[in-house]
KOLPAVO-457068 format. One record per residue (C-alpha): residue in three letters; z, y, x. Coordinates in steps of 0.1 Angstrom, whole numbers, plus 5000, padded with zeros to 4 digits. Layout:
BEGIN
ALAZYX;...
END
This chain:
BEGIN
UNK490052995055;UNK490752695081;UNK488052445076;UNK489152095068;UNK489051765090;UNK489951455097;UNK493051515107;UNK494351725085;UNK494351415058;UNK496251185079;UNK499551005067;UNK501551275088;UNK500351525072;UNK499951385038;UNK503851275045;UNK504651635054;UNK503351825022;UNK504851565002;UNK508451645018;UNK507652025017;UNK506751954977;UNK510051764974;UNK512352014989;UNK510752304972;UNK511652144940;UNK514952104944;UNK515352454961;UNK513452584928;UNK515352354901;UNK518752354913;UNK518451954912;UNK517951924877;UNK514851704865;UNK511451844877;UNK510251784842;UNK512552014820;UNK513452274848;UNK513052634846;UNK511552794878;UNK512753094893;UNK508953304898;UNK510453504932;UNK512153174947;UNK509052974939;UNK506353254955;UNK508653264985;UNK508252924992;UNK504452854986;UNK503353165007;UNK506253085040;UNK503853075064;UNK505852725073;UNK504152595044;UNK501852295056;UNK498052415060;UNK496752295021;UNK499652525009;UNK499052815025;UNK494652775021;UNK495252744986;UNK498153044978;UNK495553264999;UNK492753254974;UNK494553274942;UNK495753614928;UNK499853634923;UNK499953614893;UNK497553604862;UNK496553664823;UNK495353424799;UNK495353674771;UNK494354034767;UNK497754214764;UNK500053914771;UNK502853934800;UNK501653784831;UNK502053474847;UNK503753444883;UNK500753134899;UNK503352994924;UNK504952904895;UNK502352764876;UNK500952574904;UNK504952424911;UNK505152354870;UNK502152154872;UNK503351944896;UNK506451884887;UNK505151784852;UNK502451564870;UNK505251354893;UNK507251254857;UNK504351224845;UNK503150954874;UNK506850794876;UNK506550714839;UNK503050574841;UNK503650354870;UNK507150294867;UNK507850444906;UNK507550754924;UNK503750884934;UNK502850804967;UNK502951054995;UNK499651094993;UNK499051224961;UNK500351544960;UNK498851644991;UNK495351484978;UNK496251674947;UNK496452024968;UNK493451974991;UNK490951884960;UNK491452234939;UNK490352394972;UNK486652314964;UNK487252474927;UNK488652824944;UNK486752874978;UNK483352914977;UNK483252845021;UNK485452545012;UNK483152414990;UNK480052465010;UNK481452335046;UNK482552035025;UNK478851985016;UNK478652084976;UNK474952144974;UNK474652544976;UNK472152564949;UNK475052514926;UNK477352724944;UNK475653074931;UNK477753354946;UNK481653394945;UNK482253564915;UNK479953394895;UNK481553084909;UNK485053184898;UNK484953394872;UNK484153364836;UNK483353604806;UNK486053434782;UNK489053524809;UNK491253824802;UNK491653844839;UNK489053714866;UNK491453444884;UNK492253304849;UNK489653044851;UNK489852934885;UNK493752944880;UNK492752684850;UNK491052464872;UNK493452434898;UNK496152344877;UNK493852104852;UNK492851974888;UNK496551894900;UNK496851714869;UNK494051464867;UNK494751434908;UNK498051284896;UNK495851054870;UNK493550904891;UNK495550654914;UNK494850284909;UNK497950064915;UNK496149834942;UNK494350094956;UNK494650254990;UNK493650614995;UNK491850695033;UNK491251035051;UNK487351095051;UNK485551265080;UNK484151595077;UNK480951385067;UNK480351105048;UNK482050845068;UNK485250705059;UNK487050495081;UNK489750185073;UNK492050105099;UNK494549815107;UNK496649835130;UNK497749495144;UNK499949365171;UNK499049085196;UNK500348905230;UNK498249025254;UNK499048705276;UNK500148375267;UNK503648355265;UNK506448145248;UNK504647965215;UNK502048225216;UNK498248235234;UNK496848475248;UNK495948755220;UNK497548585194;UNK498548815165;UNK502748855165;UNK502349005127;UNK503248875093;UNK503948505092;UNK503048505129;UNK505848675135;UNK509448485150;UNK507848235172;UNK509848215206;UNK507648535227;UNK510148825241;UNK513448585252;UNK513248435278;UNK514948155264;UNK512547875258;UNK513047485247;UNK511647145252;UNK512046835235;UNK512646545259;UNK510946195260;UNK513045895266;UNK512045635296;UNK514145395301;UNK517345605295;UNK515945905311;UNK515546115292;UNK512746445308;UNK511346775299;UNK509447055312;UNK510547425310;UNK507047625309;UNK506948005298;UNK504347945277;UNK503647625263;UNK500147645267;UNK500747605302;UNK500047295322;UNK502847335346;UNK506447435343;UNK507947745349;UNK511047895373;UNK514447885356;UNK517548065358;UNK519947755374;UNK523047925352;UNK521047945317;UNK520847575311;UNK521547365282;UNK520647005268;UNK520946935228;UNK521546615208;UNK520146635174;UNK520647025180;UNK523947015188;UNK524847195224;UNK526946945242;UNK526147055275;UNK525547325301;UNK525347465333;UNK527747705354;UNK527048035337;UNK528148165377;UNK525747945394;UNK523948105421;UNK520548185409;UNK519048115444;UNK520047725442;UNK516547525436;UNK518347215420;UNK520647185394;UNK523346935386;UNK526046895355;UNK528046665340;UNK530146675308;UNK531546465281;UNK531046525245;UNK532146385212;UNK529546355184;UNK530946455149;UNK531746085131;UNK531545865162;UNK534845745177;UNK533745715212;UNK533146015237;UNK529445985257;UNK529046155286;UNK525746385301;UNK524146425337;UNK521746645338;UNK519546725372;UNK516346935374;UNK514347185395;UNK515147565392;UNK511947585405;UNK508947405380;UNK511747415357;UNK511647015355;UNK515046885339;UNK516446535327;UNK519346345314;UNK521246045312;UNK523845945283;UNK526445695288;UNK526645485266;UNK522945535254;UNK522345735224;UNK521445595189;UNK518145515181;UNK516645775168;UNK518446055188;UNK516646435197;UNK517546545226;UNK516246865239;UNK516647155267;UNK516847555270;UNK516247705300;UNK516048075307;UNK512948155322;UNK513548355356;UNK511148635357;UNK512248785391;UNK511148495407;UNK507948485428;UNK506248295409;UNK506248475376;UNK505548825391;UNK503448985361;UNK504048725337;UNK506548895314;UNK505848885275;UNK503449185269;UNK502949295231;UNK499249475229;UNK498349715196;UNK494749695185;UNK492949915162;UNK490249695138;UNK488149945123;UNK486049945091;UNK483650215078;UNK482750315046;UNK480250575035;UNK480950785006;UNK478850764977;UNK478351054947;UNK479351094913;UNK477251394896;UNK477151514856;UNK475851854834;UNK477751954809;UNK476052164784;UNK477752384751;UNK476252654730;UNK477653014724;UNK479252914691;UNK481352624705;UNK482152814736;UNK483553074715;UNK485552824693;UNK486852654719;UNK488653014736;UNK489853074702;UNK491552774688;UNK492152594718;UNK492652864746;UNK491652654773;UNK488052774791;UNK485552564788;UNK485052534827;UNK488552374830;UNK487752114794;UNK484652004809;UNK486051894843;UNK489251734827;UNK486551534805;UNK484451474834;UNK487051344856;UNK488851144831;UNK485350954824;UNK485850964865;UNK489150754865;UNK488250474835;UNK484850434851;UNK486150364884;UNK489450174872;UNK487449934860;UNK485149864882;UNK488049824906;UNK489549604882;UNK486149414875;UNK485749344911;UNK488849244923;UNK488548994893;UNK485548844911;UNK487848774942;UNK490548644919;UNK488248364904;UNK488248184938;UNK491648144933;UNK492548014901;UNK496347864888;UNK497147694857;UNK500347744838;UNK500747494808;UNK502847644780;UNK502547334759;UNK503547534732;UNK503347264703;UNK505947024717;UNK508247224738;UNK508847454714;UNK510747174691;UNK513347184725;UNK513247554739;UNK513047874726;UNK509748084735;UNK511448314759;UNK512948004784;UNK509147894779;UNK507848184798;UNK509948234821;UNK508747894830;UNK505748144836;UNK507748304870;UNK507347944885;UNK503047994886;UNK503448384894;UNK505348294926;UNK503447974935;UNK499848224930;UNK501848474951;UNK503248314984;UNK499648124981;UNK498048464985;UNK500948585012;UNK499748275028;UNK496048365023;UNK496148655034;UNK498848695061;UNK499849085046;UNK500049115007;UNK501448944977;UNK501149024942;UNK501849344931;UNK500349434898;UNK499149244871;UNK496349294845;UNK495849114809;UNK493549194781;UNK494449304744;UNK495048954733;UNK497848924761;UNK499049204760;UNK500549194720;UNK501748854731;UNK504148964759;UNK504449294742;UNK506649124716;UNK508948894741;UNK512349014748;UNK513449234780;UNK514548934800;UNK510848884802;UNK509049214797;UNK510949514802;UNK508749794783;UNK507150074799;UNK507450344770;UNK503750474777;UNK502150514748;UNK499650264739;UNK496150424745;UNK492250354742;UNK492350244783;UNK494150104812;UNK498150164806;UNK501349994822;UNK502949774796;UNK505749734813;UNK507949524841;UNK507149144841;UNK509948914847;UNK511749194866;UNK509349184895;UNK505849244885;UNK504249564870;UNK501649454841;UNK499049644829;UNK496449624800;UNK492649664806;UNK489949664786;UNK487349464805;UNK485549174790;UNK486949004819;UNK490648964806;UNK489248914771;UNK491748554755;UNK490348224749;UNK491248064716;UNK494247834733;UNK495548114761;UNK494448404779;UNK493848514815;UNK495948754839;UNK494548894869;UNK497248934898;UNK497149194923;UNK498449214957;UNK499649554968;UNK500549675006;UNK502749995014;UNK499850005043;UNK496950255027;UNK494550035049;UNK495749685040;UNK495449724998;UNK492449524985;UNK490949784968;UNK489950144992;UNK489650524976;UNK488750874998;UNK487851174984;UNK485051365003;UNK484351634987;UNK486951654952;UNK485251704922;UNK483952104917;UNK482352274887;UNK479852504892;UNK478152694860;UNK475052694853;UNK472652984838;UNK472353054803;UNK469152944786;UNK466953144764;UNK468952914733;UNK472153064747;UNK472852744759;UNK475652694792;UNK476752474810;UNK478652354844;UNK477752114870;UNK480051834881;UNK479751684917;UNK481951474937;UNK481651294968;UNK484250944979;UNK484350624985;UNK485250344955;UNK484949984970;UNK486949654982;UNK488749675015;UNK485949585042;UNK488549425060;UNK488449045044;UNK492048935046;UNK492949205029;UNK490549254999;UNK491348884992;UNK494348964976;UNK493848844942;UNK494448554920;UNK494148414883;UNK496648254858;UNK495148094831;UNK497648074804;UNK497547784780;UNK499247764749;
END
């Protein structure tokens, strides 16, 4: 089996598997809904063993059997077509809990972590301690299976699922190394020279962004001496000196209106220019006319009105810098990409799971699911709350240095306005928290938001103009309640955190970034989680080992983990 890297979990690829996933689908369902379609066994295997499948396709096909038997005498079951079931279910599943289609991520993520469950050289080149790994068929194989792929067959498909469970909303997922090393990286955009309204390496993204750099038309305000009025062209206005100009590309403004400019055919070798031309302001009756002189070469230019303009007047200039001329050899605008790079080592998660003869044998009878495949679902769902909430706990911290108030002065508004104009009120203190954090942080504004139980009845019951329901069923954890105000995706949590006050309650805002490496919160899977069995004791007892290698922290990078803020909600 190809052994995995790096590269092999980069957004390309990642991007790749999930088009290949997409287009098998609708080859396999003729375009009807991946969650009700019937899938054709022979059109399905076809696809999932091409050898044009992307790498994570073809390593897992390899080492699972064609098809397989869950029960002794039962028809068999074609596994390209289990495998394509469960991740069908798992995208309407994922579209319906989050409200939007799964990142491109996840279903490659999906694929590449049931390699560990099936391939014993996977598992041990991705470093699951070989003392758990016993040999092959112990491995994969178990005595409740009518057939010996059944169980592994289990996994990877109980595997798929929970892969599909485990996102966070604010989370960004990164490729680990072949170690233990994780790396975040931004990629960034800067002038590598000073030029226009920028100095030298100063960033061109975000609200950075639009300030006069690649034209080569620039502007300067003139001051008024005596009725002169004079400014200096420069390329970049850092500089102390003025710059060549294009004698043809002049113009001079009064309160930004163009009423004058130079011969669009004037020689671009003439060092001085000269033009005069009359102009009629909007609401004044007399005409004033402009003479304008100035140096092609420092780019030096004035003007004189007659009559004199009114008090008060802006006049400016635009000049096209000239960056043939001699002067300004290797000063054109130059935009550099930089790399800022973060790591993050991976940290373990590790469990036993232990069940006696009699329960083992219970479970294959009344709930025909091995015990191998139960024990990692419960494992890894104790996996995603555990981690969910410490996400959600932590990017609460960062939240509480940015705190909003939004006053619903419930008792005497209410006499005036019905509780529905009320909140929406509430969209004024959402968008004031989120350009403060777009501000903040130069990349993300609010994408998700988190309230308690107390909170979360409260909106619950407002109409759809303010929450438009989710349809998940309410459960024991973390669950999207719905769309807020149209805009924002809201979730309930249980953490003590979020918990109401007796005259409001709290929500947590989340920003979100369609950049893995700019979300606030950072996941990466080293090794996915793998369950190896143990021996039987002398008491008959069993059991599997659980271990599982990634990375669960804030972004390292600053600006973006800072991407959170709190409303306080008064009544």
């Amino acid at each position: 089996m190809p052994q995995p890297a790096a590269k092999s979990m980069t957004p390309s690829v990642q991007n790749q598997t999930n088009q290949f996933i997409k287009q098998t689908l609708d080859k396999v369902t003729g375009g009807k809904p991946s969650n009700i379609a019937v899938f054709d066994d022979a059109n399905v295997q076809d696809h999932l063993r091409d050898s044009g499948a992307p790498q994570v396709v073809q390593d897992l096909m390899a080492v699972l059997p064609e098809t397989v038997t869950f029960a002794e005498g039962a028809a068999p079951y074609n596994t390209a077509s289990l495998v394509m079931d469960s991740i069908a279910k798992s995208e309407a599943m994922f579209a319906h809990e989050h409200g939007h289609a799964a990142p491109a991520w996840v279903a490659d993520d999906a694929l590449r972590s049931t390699l560990p469950l099936v391939s014993k050289n996977y598992a041990e080149f991705l470093g699951l301690p070989s003392q758990f790994l016993g040999s092959q068929k112990t491995v994969f194989d178990d005595v409740n299976s009518a057939s010996g792929g059944a169980m592994s067959v289990s996994q990877v498909l109980t595997a798929i699922v929970m892969a599909y469970s485990e996102p966070m909303p604010f989370s960004g997922r990164i490729a680990m190394d072949q170690g233990l090393e994780g790396r975040v990286i931004l990629v960034g955009h800067r002038a590598a020279a000073a030029s226009g309204d920028y100095a030298q390496y100063a960033s061109l993204d975000g609200l950075n962004a639009g300030k006069p750099f690649l034209m080569s038309q620039r502007m300067a305000q003139a001051v008024d001496t005596s009725g002169t009025w004079a400014a200096t062209i420069k390329n970049a206005s850092v500089d102390a000196a003025g710059s060549p100009i294009l004698p043809s590309a002049v113009g001079v403004y009064v309160n930004g209106l163009l009423v004058g400019q130079s011969n669009p055919m004037a020689n671009r070798s003439d060092t001085t220019i000269t033009f005069s031309q009359s102009f009629h302001l909007p609401g004044t009756a007399a005409g004033t006319a402009v003479t304008v002189t100035g140096n092609a070469t420092t780019g030096v230019l004035s003007a004189v009105f007659t009559p004199a303009l009114a008090s008060g007047s802006v006049v400016e200039f635009s000049a096209a810098i000239d960056f043939e001329h001699a002067n300004m050899k290797g000063k054109r605008p130059v935009v550099e990409s930089h790399a800022t790079i973060k790591s993050i080592r991976a940290t373990y998660a590790s469990a036993l799971y232990s069940v006696s003869q009699e329960a083992r044998h219970q479970w294959a009878v009344d709930v025909k699911l091995d015990q191998s495949s139960q024990n990692m679902a419960a494992i890894r769902t104790q996996s995603v709350a555990e981690r969910h909430h410490l996400a959600v706990r932590r990017m609460w911290r960062i939240a509480s240095a940015h705190v909003f108030n939004f006053e619903m002065d419930k008792a005497n508004r209410m006499n005036e306005r019905s509780i529905t104009s009320i909140m929406m009120d509430l969209g004024q203190a959402i968008e004031a928290a989120n350009l403060d954090m777009i501000v903040r942080t130069n990349l993300n504004g609010i994408g998700v938001i988190y309230v308690g139980a107390s909170a979360a009845s409260y909106l619950g019951t407002l109409p759809p103009e303010i929450l438009q329901a989710s349809n998940v069923k309410p459960r024991a954890g973390t669950y999207r309640l719905g769309r807020l105000l149209g805009k924002y995706e809201l979730y309930f949590s249980p953490i003590p955190e979020l918990v109401a006050t007796s005259d409001g309650f709290p929500m947590l805002c989340i920003g979100t970034s369609d950049q893995a490496g700019a979300n606030p919160y950072i996941t990466g899977t080293a090794l996915g989680a793998a369950v190896s069995p143990l021996a039987t004791t002398v008491d008959g007892i069993t059991g599997q080992f659980v271990f599982e290698a990634g990375v669960d922290t804030v972004n390292p990078h600053l600006q973006c983990a800072d991407s959170a803020a709190l409303i306080n909600v008064k009544f």
